[in-house]
N, C-alpha and C positions, 0 to 999 in steps of 0.2 A: 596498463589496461585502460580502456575508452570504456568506461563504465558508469553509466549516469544509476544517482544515488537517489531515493528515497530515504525519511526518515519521517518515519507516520507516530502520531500519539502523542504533538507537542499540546502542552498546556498551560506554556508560560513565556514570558518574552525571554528569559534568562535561556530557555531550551530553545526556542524559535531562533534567535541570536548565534546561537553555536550551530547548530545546523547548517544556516545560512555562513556564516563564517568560513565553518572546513570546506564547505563546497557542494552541498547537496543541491539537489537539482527541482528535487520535490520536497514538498512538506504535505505532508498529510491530518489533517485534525478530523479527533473519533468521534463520530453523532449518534453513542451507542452506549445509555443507561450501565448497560451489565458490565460495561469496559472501565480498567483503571485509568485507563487514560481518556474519558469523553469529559468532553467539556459542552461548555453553555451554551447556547448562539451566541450573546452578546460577548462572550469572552472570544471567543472564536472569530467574530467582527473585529474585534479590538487587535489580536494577534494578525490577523490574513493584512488590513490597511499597513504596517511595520513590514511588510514583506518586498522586498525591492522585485521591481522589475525584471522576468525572464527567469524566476523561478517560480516552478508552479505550485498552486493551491489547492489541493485534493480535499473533497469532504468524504469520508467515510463513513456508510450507511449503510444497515443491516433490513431489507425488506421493507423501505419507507412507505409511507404514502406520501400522496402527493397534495398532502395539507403539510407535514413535515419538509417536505423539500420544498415547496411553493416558502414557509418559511426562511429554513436554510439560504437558498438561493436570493432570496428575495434582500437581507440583512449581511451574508458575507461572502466580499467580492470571490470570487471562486474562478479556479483556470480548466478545475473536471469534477469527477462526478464519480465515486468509486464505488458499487453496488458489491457489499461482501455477505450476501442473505443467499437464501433459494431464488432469487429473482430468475424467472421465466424468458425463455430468448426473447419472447414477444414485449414480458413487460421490462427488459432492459430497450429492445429498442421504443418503446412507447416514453422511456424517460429519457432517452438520447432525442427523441423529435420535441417531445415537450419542452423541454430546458434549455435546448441550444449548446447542451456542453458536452465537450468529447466524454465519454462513459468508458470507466476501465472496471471491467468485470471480475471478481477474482471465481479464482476455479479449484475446490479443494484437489487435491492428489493422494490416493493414500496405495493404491496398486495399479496396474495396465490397465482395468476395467475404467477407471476415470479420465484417461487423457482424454479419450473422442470427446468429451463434450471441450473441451478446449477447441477444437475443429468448431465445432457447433457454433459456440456464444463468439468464436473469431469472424464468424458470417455476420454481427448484429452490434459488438462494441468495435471499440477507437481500440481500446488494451487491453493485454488478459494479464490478468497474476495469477502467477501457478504458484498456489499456496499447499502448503500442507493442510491434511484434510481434517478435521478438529475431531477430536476423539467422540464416539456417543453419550460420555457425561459429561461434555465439557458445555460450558456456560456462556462461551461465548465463538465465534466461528473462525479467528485468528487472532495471532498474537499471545498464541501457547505458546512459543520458545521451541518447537517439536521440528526438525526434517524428515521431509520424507525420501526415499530412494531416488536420487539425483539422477540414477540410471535410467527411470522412465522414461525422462525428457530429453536424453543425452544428445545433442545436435537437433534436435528437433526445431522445425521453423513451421509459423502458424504466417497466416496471410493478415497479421496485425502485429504491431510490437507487441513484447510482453514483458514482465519483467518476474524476477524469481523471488519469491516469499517462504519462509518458514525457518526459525528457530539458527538463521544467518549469524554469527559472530565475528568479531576480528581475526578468529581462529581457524575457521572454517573457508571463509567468503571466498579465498582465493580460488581453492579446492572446486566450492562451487558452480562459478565462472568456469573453471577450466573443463569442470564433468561437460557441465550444460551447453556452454556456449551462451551464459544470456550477458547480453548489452545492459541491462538495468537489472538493481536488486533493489526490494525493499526491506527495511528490518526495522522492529521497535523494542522489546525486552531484549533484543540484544545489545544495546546503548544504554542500558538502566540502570540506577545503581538499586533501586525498588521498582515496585509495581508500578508503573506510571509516570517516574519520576527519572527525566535522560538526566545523563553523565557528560557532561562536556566532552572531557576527556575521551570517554570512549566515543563519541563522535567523532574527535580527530582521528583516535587512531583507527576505526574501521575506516576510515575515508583515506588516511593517508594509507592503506596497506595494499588495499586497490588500486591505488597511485605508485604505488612501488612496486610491484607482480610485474 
């Protein structure tokens, strides 16, 4: 499978190393208080400069302003811009013309009634993540561990890449790929061995299993 990889929530050279190692394509670092995996700016600076060339640098951002991302942006070098809040089609594209950097939008999923706005925010970002839709007490708006019905998006094509988010394992992924058809996944508690804290190991082996399918 031609399957380009995320692995979002690193927060340590030891997890940024392995990542980049097996082969991931993206790295993702979380800029979100309520999350086990967010981290500092300066520790986030210190991680993104360690980052070899022609993998990309995703900051992950829940409904910012733009004193925080004027931050953000300003202190670690960055290759996109991940908006995973309520952000407005308008106010994703007013932070894709501000900032200069491609914006991939995530897009909760929880039944048929949500795909359109995928259509929608596909008119306004660079990329969509079709995530699973975070339950009404959850705390935070991804990176519950949760799939939703793979069936919604089955063959589906938006007029943007996109890539497939939620509750992804080494056990699952292939399955995933194959319902959907998506070119790119992203996953984080499913590489964990705790909250926040990647597994080497399971880095290789979700990466190599996608490599073997």
């Amino acid at each position: 499978m031609d399957t380009r990889v995320k692995i979002c929530g690193l927060k340590t050279p030891e997890a940024v190393a392995a990542a980049v190692d097996a082969g991931a394509q993206y790295l993702g670092f979380v800029f979100f208080p309520k999350s086990p995996r967010h981290v500092e700016v300066a520790t986030a600076r210190d991680l993104a400069v360690e980052v070899p060339v022609g993998v990309a640098k995703v900051a992950l951002v829940v409904n910012p302003t733009d004193a925080e991302l004027d931050r953000i942006t300003s202190e670690v070098p960055l290759d996109m811009l991940q908006l995973h809040g309520s952000e407005s089609l308008e106010r994703v594209a007013e932070v894709r013309a501000r900032y200069g950097l491609p914006v991939m939008k995530a897009v909760g999923i929880a039944g048929p009634e949500d795909v359109a706005a995928l259509d929608a925010y596909g008119m306004v970002a660079d990329q969509l993540l079709v995530e699973t839709k975070a339950p009404k007490d959850a705390t935070r708006p991804g990176g519950n561990g949760q799939t939703f019905d793979w069936r919604l998006i089955s063959k589906r094509a938006w007029n943007r890449p996109w890539m497939l988010a939620g509750g992804l394992t080494v056990d699952n992924v292939v399955q995933a790929i194959q319902m959907t058809g998506a070119k790119q996944v992203d996953l984080s508690s499913g590489v964990e061995s705790a909250p926040g804290v990647k597994d080497a190991a399971k880095i290789r082996a979700f990466i190599e299993a996608i490599r073997a399918a």
